[in-house]
C-alpha positions in Angstrom: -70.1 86.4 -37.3 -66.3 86.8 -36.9 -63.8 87.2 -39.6 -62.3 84.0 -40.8 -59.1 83.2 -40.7 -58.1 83.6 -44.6 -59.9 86.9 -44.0 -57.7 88.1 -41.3 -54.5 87.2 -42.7 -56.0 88.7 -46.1 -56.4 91.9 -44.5 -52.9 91.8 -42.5 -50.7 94.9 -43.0 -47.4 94.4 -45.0 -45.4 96.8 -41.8 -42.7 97.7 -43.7 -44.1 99.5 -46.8 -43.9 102.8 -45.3 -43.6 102.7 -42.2 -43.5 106.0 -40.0 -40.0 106.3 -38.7 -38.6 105.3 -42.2 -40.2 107.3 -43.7 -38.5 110.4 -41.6 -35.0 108.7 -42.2 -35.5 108.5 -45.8 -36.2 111.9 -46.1 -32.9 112.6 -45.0 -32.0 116.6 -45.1 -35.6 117.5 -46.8 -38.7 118.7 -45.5 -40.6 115.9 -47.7 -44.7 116.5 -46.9 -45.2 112.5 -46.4 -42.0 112.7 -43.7 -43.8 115.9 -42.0 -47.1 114.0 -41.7 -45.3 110.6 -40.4 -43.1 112.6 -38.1 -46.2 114.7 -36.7 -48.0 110.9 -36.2 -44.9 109.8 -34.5 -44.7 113.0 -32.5 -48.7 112.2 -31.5 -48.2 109.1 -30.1 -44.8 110.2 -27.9 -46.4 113.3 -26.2 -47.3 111.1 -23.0 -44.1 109.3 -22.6 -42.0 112.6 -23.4 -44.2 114.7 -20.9 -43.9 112.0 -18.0 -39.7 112.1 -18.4 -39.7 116.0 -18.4 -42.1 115.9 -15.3 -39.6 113.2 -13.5 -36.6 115.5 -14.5 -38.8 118.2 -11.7 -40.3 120.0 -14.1 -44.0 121.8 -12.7 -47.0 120.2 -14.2 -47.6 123.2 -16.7 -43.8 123.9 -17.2 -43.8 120.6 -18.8 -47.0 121.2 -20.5 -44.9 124.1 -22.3 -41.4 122.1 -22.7 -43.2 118.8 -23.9 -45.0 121.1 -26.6 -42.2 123.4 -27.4 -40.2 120.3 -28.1 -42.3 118.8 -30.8 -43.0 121.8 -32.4 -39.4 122.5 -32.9 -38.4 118.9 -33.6 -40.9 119.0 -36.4 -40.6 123.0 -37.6 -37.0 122.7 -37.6 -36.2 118.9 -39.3 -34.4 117.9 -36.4 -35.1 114.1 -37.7 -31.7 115.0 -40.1 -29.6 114.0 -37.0 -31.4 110.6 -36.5 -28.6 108.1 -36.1 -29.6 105.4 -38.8 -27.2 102.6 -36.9 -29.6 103.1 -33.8 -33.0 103.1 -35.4 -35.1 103.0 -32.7 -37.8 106.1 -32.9 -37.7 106.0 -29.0 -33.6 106.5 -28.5 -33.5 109.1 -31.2 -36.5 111.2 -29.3 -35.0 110.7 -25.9 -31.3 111.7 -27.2 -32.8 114.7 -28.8 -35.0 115.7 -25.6 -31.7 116.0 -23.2 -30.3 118.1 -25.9 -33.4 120.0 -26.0 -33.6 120.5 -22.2 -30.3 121.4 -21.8 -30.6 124.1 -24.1 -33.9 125.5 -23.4 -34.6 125.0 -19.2 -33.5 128.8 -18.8 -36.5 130.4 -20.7 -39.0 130.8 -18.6 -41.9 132.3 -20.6 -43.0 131.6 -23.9 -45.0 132.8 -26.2 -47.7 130.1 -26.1 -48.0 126.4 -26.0 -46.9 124.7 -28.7 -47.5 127.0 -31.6 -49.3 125.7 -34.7 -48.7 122.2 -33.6 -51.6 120.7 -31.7 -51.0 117.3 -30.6 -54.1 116.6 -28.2 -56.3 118.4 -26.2 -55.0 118.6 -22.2 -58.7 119.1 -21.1 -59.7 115.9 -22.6 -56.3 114.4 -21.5 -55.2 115.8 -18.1 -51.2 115.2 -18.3 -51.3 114.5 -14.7 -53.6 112.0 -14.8 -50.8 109.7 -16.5 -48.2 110.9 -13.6 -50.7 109.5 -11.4 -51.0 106.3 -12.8 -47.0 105.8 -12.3 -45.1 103.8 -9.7 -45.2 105.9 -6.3 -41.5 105.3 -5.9 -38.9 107.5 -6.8 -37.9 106.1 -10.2 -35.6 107.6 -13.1 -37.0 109.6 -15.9 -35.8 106.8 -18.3 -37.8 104.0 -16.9 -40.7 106.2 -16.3 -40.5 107.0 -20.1 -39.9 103.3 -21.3 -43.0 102.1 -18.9 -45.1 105.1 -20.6 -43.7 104.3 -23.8 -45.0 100.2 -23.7 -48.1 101.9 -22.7 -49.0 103.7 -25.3 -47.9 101.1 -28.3 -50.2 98.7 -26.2 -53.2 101.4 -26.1 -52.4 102.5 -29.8 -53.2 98.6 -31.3 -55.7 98.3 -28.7 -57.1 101.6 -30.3 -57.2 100.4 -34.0 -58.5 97.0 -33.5 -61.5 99.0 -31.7 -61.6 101.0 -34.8 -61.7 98.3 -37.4 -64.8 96.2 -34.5 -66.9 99.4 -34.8 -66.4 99.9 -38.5 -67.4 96.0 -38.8 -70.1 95.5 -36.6 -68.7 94.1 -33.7 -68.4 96.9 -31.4 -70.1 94.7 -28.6 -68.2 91.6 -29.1 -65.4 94.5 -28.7 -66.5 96.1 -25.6 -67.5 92.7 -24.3 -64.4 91.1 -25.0 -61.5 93.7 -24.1 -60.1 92.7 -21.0 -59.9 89.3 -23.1 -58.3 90.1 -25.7 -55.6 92.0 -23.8 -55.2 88.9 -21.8 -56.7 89.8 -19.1 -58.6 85.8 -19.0 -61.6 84.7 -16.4 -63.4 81.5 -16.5 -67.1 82.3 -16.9 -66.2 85.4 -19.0 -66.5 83.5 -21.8 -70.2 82.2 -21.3 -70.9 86.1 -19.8 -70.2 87.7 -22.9 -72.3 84.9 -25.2 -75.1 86.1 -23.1 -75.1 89.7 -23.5 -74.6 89.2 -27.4 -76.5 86.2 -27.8 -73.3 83.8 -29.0 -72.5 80.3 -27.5 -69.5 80.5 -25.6 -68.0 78.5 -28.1 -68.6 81.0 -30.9 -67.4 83.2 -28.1 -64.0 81.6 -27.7 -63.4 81.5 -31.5 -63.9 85.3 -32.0 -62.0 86.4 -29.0 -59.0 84.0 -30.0 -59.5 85.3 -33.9 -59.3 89.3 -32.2 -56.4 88.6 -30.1 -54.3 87.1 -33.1 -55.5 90.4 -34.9 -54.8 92.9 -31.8 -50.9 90.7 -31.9 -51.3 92.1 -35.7 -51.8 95.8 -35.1 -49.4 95.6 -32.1 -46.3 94.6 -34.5 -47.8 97.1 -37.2 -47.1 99.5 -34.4 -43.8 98.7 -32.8 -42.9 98.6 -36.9 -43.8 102.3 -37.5 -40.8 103.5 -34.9 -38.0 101.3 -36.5 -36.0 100.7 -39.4 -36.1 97.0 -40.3 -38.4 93.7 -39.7 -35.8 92.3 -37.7 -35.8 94.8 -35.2 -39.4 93.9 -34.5 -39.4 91.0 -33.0 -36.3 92.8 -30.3 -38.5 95.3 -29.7 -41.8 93.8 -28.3 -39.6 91.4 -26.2 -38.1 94.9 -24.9 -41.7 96.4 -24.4 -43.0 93.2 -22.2 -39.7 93.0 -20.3 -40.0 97.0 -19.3 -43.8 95.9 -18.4 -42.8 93.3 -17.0 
């Protein structure tokens, strides 16, 4: 059966313990091993945003490949995090302000060495690159907003990915694969009954777990937008932000 509610909330992440982008800003000049790790996990999470702005700047798919990889590597190797402006916390506008410096800089070398040296962020044969330009507006639109729209994206697809994560570790990797489009909000009216069906629930019992994994995927989903700022206030600011660029 599905979590209570105590349980949920029990289980709710305190955000701002450590949370990712703090944890690079406290680090301050240093090459601190928990800032490394946060900033490659930070870094992780960016490649597909970072590689669709470079590609809308006119970049050649495997140009970007190179630039997008190149550009991580050295913002990690080389502590580039020490010039994060704390009054302008936002993970996002630090990256962005630190890719067009990047670009500017780097556009005229046309060969290098290899892709992304010792820093692997995913693999492009599981993850075509282009396969995320595709999925973009056909219109011509500006490398910001094509980097905010993949941006919202990916913090959606990263809770979506850890409340899969914590359904398969507790048994309810059906109700998960069931209920998805759900939970997301994408809502039908006989989906509900559907999925008792296939799992052998009423459709009230349906109703109740759905509504208890959608407050928990609204969980993760602050957890998230909390890793690439620098106080709880922000948070709320920010998933308004994400919806309205969805939006």
């Amino acid at each position: 059966m599905p979590d209570s509610p105590q349980a949920s909330d029990a289980r709710a992440p305190c955000v701002f313990a450590t949370t990712h982008w703090s944890v690079v800003l406290a680090a301050g000049l240093g090459k601190s091993a928990p800032a490394q790790s946060a900033l490659e996990t930070l870094c992780r999470a960016y490649w597909s945003p970072i590689y669709a702005y470079v590609r809308r700047k006119g970049y050649k798919p495997e140009e970007a490949q190179d630039l997008t990889q190149e550009f991580f590597a050295k913002l990690i190797a080389r502590n580039h995090f020490r010039l994060a402006d704390r009054t302008k916390g936002k993970f996002r506008g630090f990256l962005l302000a630190t890719l067009d410096y990047f670009l500017a800089r780097e556009w005229t070398r046309a060969r290098r060495q290899k892709r992304g040296g010792q820093f692997i962020f995913f693999s492009m044969d599981e993850h075509p690159p282009e396969e995320w330009c595709e999925l973009e507006p056909a219109h011509l639109d500006t490398p910001e907003r094509i980097f905010l729209r993949q941006w919202a994206l990916t913090v959606l697809k990263q809770a979506m990915n850890a409340l899969q994560q914590e359904c398969e570790a507790n048994g309810k990797a059906r109700l998960f694969h069931e209920a998805k489009n759900l939970i997301s909000g994408e809502r039908h009216g006989t989906a509900y009954a559907h999925i008792g069906k296939s799992i052998d629930l009423s459709e009230g019992a349906v109703r109740v777990a759905v509504h208890r994994l959608r407050q928990r995927y609204g969980e993760l989903l602050r957890r998230e937008v909390a890793h690439t700022v620098t106080s709880e206030a922000e948070v709320d600011e920010e998933l308004r932000y994400l919806f309205q660029v969805l939006g």
